[in-house]
C-alpha positions in Angstrom: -11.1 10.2 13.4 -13.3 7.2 12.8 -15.5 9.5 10.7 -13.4 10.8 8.5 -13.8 9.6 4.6 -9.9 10.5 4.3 -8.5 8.3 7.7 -10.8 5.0 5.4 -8.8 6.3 2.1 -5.5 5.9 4.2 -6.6 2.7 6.0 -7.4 1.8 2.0 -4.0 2.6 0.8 -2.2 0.8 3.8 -4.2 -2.4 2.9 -3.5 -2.4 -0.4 0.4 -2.0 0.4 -0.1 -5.5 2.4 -2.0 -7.2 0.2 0.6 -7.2 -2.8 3.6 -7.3 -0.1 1.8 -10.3 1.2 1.3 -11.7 -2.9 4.9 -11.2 -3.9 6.1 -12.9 -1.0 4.4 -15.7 -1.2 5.2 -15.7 -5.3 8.4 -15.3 -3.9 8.4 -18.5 -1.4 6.3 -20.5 -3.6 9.1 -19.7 -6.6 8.7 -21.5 -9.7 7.3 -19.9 -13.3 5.4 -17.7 -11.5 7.7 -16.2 -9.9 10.1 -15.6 -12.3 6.8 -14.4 -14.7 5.5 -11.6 -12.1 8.3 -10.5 -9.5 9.5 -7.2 -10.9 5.4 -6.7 -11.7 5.0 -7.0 -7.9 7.5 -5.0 -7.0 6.8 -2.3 -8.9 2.9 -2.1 -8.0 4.2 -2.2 -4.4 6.4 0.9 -5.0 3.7 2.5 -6.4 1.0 1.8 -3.6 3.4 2.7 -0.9 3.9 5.9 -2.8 0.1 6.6 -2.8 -0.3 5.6 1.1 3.0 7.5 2.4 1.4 10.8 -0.2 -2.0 9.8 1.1 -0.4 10.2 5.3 1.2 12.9 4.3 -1.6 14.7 3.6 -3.8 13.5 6.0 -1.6 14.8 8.8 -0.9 18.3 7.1 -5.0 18.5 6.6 -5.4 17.7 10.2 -2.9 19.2 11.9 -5.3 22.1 13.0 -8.3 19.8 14.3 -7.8 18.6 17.6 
């Protein structure tokens, strides 16, 4: 598992899904210009990275559900 390029990928993928939930809401708590400026941007690159990392599982699990 630990040395599989694809199981990093994912690890990648889930990262990146934190790291801009973890940006918007502290846009979000800090509120002010910036907030109102790049909220929806946020949101919308979230959507889009948790659809990469849920494809990204996906896929991981169908490849690997032979392997043992």
């Amino acid at each position: 598992m630990f040395d599989d390029p694809l199981f990093f990928i994912v690890v990648i993928a889930v990262l990146a899904v934190v790291v801009v939930l973890l940006f918007g809401l502290g846009g979000f708590a800090g509120g002010g210009a910036f907030n109102k400026r790049n909220s929806n941007k946020l949101m919308r690159w979230r959507i889009i990275a948790q659809f990469i990392a849920v494809v990204l599982i996906v896929a991981y699990v169908w490849l690997r559900k032979g392997t043992g």
